[in-house]
N, C-alpha and C positions, 0 to 999 in steps of 0.2 A: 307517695301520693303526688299528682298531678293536675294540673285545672287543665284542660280546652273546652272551655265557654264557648256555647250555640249559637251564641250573639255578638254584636260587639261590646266590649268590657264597659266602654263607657254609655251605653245603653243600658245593661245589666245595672251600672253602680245606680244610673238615673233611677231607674224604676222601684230598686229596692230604697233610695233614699224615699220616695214617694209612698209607696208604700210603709216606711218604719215610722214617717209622720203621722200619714193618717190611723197607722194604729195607737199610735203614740200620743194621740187628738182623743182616740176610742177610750184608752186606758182611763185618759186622768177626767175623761165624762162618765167613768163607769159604765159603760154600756157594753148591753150582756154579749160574749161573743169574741171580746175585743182580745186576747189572750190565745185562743183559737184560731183568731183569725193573723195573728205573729206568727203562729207556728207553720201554719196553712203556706202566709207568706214567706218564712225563711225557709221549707222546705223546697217552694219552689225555684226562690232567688239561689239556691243551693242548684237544682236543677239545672236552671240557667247554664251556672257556672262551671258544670259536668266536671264532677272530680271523677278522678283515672285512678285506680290503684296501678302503678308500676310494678313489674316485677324482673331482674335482671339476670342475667344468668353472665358469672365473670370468670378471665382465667387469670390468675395471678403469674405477675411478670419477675423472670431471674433479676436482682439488682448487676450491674454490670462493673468490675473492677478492672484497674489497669496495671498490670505490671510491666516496668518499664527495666530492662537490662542494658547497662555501660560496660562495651564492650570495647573500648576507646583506647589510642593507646597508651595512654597512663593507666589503665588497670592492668597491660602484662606485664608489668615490674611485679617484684618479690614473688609470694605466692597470691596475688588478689586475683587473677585469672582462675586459679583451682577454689577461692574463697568463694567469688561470682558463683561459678558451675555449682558451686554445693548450696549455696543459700535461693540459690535460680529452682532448683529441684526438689529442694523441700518447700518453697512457698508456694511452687507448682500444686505440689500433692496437699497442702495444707486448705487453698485457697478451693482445689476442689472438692475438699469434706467439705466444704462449706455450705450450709444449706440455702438453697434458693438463692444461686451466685454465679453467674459467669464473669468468665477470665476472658481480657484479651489481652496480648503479650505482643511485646514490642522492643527490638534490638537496637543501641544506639554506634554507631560505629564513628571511626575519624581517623584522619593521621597522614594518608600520603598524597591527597592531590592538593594542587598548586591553590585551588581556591578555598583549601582548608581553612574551616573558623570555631575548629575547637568543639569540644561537646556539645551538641544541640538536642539534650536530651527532650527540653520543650516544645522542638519543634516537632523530634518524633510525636511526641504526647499527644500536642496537637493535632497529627493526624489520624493519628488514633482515636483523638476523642469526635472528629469528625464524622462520623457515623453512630453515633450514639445518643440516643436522646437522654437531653438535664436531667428528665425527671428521673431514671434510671442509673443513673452515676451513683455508683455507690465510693469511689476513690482511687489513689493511686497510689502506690508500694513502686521507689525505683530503688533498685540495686548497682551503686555507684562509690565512687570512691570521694564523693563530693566536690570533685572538682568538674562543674559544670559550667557553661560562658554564656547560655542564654536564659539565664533565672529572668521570670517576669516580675513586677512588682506586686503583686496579688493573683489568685488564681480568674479575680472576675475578668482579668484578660484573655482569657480561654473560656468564659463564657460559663464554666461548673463551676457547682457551687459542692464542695464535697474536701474531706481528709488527703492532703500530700504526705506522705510516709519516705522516708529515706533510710536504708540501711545500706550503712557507710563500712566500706573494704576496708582495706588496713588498717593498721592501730596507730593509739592517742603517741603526741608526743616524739615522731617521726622526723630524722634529722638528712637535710639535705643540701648539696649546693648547685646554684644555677647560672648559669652567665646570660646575661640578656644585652641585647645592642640597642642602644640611644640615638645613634647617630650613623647611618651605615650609608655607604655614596652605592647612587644604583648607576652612575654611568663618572667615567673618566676618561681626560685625554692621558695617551698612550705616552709614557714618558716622565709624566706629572703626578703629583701625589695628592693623595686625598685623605682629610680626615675622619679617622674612628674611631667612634665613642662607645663602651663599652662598662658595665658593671656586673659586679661578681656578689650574687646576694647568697648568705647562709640562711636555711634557718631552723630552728631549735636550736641553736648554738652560738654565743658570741660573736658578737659584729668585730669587725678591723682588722682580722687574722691576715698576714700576706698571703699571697695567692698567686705561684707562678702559673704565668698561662703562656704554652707554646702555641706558636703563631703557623700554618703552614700556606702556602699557596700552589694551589693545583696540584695537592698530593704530596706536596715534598716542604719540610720543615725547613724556615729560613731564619728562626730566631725565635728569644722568648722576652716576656715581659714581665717582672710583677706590679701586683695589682694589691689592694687592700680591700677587702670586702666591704660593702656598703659603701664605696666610695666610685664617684666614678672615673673613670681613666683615660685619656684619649691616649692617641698613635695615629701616624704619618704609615696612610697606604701606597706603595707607589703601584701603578698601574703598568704591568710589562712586555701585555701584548693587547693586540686587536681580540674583540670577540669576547666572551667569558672571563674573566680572571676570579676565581672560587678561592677564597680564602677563608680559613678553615680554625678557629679561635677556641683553644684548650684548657681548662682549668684544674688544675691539680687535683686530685680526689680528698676529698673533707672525711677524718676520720667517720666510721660508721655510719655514712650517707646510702640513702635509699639505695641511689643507683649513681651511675657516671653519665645516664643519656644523656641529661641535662647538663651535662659539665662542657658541651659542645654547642658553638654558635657559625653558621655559617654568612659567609657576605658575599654575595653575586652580584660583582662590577663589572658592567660590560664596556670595555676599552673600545675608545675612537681615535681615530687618526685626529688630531687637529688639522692638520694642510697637508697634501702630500705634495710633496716640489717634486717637479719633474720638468729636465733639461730636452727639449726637440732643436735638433742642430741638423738642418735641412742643407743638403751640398748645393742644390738650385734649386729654384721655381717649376715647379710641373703639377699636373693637374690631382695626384696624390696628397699635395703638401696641403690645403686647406682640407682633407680628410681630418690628416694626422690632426690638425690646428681645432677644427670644429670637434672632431670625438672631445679631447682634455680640455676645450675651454666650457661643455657643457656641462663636464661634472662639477660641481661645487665644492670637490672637496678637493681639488688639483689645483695647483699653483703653478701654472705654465710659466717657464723662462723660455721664448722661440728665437733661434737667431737663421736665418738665410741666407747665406753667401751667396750675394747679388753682386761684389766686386772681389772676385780672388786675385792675389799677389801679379799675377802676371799680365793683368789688364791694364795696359800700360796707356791709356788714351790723351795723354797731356793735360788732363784736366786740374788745373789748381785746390792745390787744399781748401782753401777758405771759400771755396765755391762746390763742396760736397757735404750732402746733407747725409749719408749715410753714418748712423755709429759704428765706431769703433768695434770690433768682436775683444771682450774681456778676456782673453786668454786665460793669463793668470789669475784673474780674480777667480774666475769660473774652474779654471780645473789645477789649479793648485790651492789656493786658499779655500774657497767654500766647495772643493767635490764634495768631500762627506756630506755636507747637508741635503744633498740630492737624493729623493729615493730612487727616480729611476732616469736613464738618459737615453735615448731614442736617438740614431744615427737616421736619417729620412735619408738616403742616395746621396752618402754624406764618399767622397773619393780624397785620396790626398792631392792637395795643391798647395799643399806651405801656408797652411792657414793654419792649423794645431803642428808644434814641434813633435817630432816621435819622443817625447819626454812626458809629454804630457799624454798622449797616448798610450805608452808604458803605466802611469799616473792612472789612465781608467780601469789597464787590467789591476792591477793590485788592488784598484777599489771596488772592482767585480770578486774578488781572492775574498775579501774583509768583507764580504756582505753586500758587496752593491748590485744592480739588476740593471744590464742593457738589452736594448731591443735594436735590431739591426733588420729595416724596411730594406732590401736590396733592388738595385735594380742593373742593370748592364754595367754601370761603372764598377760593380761588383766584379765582376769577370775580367777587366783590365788591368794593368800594370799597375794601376795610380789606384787598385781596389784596399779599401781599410784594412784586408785582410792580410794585407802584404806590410806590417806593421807589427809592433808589440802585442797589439790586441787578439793577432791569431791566437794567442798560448789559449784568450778563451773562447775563442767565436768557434763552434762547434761544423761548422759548413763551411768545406775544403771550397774553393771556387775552381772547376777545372779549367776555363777560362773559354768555354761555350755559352748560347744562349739561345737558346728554343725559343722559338717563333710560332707563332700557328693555334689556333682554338680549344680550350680545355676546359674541364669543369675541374672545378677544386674537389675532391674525394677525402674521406676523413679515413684512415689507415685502421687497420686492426689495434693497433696499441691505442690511436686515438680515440678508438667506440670506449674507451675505458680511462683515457683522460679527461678531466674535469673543466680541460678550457673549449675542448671540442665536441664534448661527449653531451648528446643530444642538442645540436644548436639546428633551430629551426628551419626545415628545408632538404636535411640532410637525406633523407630517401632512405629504403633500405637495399634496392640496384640501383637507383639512377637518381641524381641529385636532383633539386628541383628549384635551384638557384641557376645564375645566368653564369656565362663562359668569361674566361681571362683568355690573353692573348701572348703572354710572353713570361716564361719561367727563364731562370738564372741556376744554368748546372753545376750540381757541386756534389761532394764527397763526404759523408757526414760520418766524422771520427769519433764525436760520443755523443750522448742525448737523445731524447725518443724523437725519431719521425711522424709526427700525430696529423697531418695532413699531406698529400701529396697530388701531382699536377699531371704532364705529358710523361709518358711511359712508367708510371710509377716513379718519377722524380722527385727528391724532396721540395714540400712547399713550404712549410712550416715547418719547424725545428727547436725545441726546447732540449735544455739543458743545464744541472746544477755544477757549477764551477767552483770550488773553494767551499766559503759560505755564501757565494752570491747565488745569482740564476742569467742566463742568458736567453736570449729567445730572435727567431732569426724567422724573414718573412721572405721567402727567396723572389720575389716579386713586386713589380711595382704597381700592380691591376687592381689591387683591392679596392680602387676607388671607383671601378666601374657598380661596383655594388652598393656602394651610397650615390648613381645618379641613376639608378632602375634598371640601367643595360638589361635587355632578355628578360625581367621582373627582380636584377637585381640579387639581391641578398643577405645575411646577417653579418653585415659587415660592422657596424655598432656594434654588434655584442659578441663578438669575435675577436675586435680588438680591447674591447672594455675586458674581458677573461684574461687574454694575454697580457693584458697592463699589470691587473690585475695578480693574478699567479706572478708576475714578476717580483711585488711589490709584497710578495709572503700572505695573500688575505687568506685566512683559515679555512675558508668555507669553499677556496681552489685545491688545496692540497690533493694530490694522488696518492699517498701513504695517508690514513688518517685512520683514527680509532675515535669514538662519539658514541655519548649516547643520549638522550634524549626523553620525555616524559611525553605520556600519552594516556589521559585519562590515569588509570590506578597502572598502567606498565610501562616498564620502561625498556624506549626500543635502543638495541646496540645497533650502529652501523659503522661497518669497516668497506673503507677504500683502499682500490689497489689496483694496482698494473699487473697483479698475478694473475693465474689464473685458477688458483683456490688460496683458501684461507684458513686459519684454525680457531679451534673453536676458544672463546672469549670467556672466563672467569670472571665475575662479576662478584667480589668481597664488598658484604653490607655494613652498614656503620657499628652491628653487633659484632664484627667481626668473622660472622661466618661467610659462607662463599657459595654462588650456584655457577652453573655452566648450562652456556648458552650457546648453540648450535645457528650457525650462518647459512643461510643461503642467496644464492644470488637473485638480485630483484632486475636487474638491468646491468650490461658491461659496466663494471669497474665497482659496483656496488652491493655490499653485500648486507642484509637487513634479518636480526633474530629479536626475539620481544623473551622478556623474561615480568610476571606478577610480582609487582613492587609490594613489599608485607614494612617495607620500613623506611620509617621520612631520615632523611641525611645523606651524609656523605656517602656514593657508591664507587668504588675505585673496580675499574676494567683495566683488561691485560690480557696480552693473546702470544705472549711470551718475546714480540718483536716492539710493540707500540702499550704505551700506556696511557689512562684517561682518566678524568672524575666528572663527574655530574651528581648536581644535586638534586635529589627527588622530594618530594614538598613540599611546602613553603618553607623561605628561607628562613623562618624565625617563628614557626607555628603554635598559634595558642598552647596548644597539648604540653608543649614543653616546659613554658613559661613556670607552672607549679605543678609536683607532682605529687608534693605530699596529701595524706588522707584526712577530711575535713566535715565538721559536722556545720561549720561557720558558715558554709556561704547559703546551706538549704534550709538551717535552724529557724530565720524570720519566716520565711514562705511557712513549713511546715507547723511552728506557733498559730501562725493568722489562721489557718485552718482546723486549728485544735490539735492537731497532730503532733510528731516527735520526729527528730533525725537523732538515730543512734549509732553508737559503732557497735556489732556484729560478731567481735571477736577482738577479746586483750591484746593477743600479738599478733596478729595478723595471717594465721593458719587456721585451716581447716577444721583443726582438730579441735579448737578452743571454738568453734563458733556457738553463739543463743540465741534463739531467734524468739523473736516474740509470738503468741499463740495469734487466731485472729477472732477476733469479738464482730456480731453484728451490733451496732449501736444507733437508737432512735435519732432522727435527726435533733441538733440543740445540745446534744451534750457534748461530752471530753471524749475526741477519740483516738485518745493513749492515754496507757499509766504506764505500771511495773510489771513487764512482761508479757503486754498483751499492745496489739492494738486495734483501733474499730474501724468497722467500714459500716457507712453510711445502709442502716433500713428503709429505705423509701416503702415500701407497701405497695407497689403501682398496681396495676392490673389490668388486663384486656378487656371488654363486655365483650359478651358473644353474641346474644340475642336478646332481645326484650319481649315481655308481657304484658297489654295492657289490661284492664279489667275497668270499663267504665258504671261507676254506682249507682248511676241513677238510669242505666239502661236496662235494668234488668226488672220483672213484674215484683219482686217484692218493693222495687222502690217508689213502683207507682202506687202501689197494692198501699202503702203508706199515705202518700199524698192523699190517693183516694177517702183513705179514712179520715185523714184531719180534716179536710172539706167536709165531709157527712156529719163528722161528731161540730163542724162549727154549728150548720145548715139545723142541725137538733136541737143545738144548744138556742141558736137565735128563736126555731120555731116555739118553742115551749112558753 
């Protein structure tokens, strides 16, 4: 029943209060009528009031449950993956005998990208519960191995109010061991060591056990350490090249432990040069030398020593000592005592004039042999008598001098080997017929006995010239015009970045190499790229930190580069190999929640699942299929317990749709007037008599 009153309410109250006075005046004067005339009035003040019979036509609403599947990768250890699939299946088929219940199901995943943060089974939940209306929440059943990292502190932080359920994978009692890093250097200078702190936790088993752990970097084992569990450990990393240095932290297997995944800790340090010294020994002044001088003094990580022979030996002008301001050229200091300290030394149109002995000349090739890197800017005194090349240092300067020198307008052209070297390969401007940098004016002819020609000038001459010698690298610029392209000449050209690559690749940076094997993370795949001067490549074995192996097929994406992607299924170490070059790269986080614990736990979802009445149980004694119980499913009133002993409840709400309404208003109708009628007639009688 319903009121919509004909009037307004406080109208209606007014007049019926007026009304119950003055009969209530009639009563207690006994005056005849006055009883009659209450009914008369509360039939009508009822009128008034117009009651509605209601009548509603409803459709009764599924309660909505959630089952939530961890599919993460701590559940593929032992058999809890076949555990999941089988308890996934029958709660499936259980949940839909269920009467007046829908299901929604929701998968939780984790494990190989870089911004992994471990199981977020709440967070799926969460989206899931996002379309669902409170009143309908009947609960949630997740299927997990309990190790989840975003438990909220009550379920009112998801806004339902309803039973959290957890049936836990593996079995009670699971013995494991883990290595986890405290202390890990994410960047080092190249040379220098860093420290690493590291602990080796057991558990189901005795703390303090030793614990040898082999140490590897970049694939290859350099030594081991022990370690005492529960304790923690440092070690001295040193850092041994530029770029990545992955080292790779092993922990002995602990009798009858889960698994070994965990017994692995990765550290990605990525090496920096501290200063790179580099000697520029210019033979004179010409409009080239402040090139060379501005490129290395804008980088900040170059440490220029520049000297210019502004007075050679034989400039004999009478001028008194004590009246020249020029230094001294350190001979000795410079290329006997500190040559090794140099990475690289740059000859600018550097000729002999009895300024360096052929001793000390000799002194450069040997430290080109042992690993050192020069760069030889030529220009015309190249081609002369008095050219460097007529010295010790030919054994490694790769460009014969025939003793000509071209004259006349060219553009610098990048050679077929060089569309596929990495110091010239795609440098801005380069055309694919016709460059579209400005012309030089004079190349230095020579004969090039070994090293790639990766640029060349007038008739196909060489212009640039690399070449590895010993263990060093040499690099040879047959020209002294490059300067016209840091002053705009014709619009100039990529002379910056042309010599910044060549310095570069001189100096070993990783990221120049022309042999190289790599591979890289991209979303969940991880792409391989192989560099090379070939002109094909073979296909790339990619062994996963399980130790199985896929192959991966290369194709070429641009000269010199060759690019295959393979689906990353596993975070750790991936070791590449293409039977010439070898690689590691690490695929997901270097230290990923997932890892941290793998055993099976009812501990962390017990408080949540309490506060809601609920239970977390484990699912099976040993951790197999075969052993599993699952609990039956109960609909239960909202307010009570919903688990005991082999069962558990989800929430009854009773909701329901309306569909249509009826109204039926009582006092619209002739019998209710047919009423009123009478009680005025029987007052009107009763007064008349």
């Amino acid at each position: 029943m319903d009121f919509q009153p004909l009037v307004p309410v406080w109208l209606a109250i007014g007049l019926g209060t007026i009304a119950g006075l003055l009969i209530m005046a009639g009563l207690l004067a006994h005056a005849r009528g006055a009883l009659l005339r209450g009914l008369s009035a509360a039939v009508l003040l009822l009128a008034l009031f117009n009651p509605v019979l209601l009548r509603e036509e409803r459709e009764n609403l599924p309660d909505i449950a959630v089952l939530v599947t961890d599919r993460s990768q701590s559940q593929t250890i032992a058999d809890r993956i076949a555990l999941t699939d089988a308890a996934e299946a029958e709660m499936r088929k259980r949940l839909g005998a269920t009467a007046n219940l829908e299901v929604r199901q929701v998968e939780v995943r984790s494990g190989i990208t870089s911004a992994d943060e471990g199981t977020l089974a709440f967070t799926a939940l969460r989206q899931a519960l996002s379309d669902i209306p409170p009143e309908r929440y009947a609960g949630t059943i997740m299927i997990t191995d309990g190790q989840v990292h975003d438990i909220p502190a009550d379920m009112e932080q998801l806004g339902y109010n309803g039973p959290l359920h957890a049936l836990v994978t593996g079995k009670k009692g699971e013995i494991d061991r883990t290595i986890k890093l405290t202390q890990s250097p994410k960047f080092g200078i190249v040379g220098q060591s860093q420290a690493l702190r590291f602990i080796v936790e057991d558990h189901g088993t005795a703390k303090g056990q030793s614990v040898l752990v082999t140490i590897a970097v970049d694939g290859v084992v350099i030594g081991t350490v022990t370690a005492q569990s529960g304790v923690e450990t440092e070690m001295e990393l040193e850092i041994t090249h530029g770029g990545d240095n992955i080292v790779e932290l092993s922990a002995s297997r602990l009798n009858g432990e889960l698994t070994i995944r965990n017994n692995r800790a990765l550290v990605v340090t990525k090496g920096i040069r501290d200063r790179l010294r580099v000697l520029l020994i210019s033979g004179k002044p010409h409009p080239g030398e402040r090139t060379w001088r501005n490129l290395l003094k804008a980088d900040t990580s170059v440490d220029l020593v520049h000297f210019t022979i502004l007075r050679p030996p034989e400039k004999q002008d009478g001028t008194p000592i004590n009246e020249l301001s020029l230094i001294a050229f350190p001979t000795r200091e410079l290329f006997v005592e500190k040559l090794a300290e140099f990475d690289l030394i740059i000859f600018d149109r550097y000729e002999r004039r009895g300024v360096l002995p052929v001793t000390y000349l000799a002194n450069i090739a040997d430290y080109v042999e042992k690993g050192g890197a020069v760069l030889v800017a030529a220009g015309p005194d190249y081609a002369q008598a008095t050219s460097i090349y007529r010295t010790p240092l030919s054994s490694v300067l790769p460009a014969m001098p025939t003793g000509e020198v071209t004259v006349g307008p060219f553009k610098a052209r990048i050679t077929k080997k060089g569309e596929r070297h990495p110091v010239v390969r795609g440098l801005a401007g380069a055309g694919k017929t016709e460059p579209e940098w400005g012309r030089w004016f004079r190349i230095i002819d020579s004969e090039v006995r070994n090293g790639d020609i990766v640029m060349s000038g007038t008739g196909d001459r060489p212009l640039m010239v690399l070449a590895r010698v010993g263990k060093g690298r040499v690099a040879e610029l047959m020209s002294d015009h490059a300067w016209l392209w840091a002053r705009g000449f014709e619009g100039g050209g990529p002379q910056a970045e042309m010599l910044r690559r060549m310095a570069h690749w001189l100096m070993k940076e990783p990221q120049l190499e022309e042999e190289a094997l790599s591979g890289t993370q991209a979303g969940t795949q991880l792409i391989v790229q192989r560099n090379t001067m070939g002109e094909e490549v073979s296909t790339v074995t990619v062994t996963l930190p399980s130790g199985d192996s896929r192959q991966v097929d290369l194709e070429q994406v641009q000269p010199g580069i060759w690019r295959g992607k393979l689906e990353a299924s596993e975070a750790g170490l991936h070791r590449l190999s293409d039977g010439e070059l070898e690689a590691v790269t690490a695929i997901g986080t270097v230290d990923p929640r997932e890892a941290t614990d793998l055993f099976a736990t009812t501990g962390k979802l017990n408080p949540l699942a309490l506060s809601t009445k609920a239970s977390a149980r484990f699912i099976s004694s040993d951790g197999r299929p075969g052993t599993m119980t699952l609990p039956r499913i109960a609909k239960v009133s909202p307010g009570r317990s919903m688990a005991g002993s082999g069962w558990l409840g989800l929430k009854n709400n009773n909701t329901y749709r309306v569909l249509s309404i009826g109204a039926f208003p009582m006092f619209a109708t002739l019998l209710a007037l047919a009423a009123l009628l009478l009680l005025v007639s029987l007052t009107w009688y009763r007064e008349g008599r």
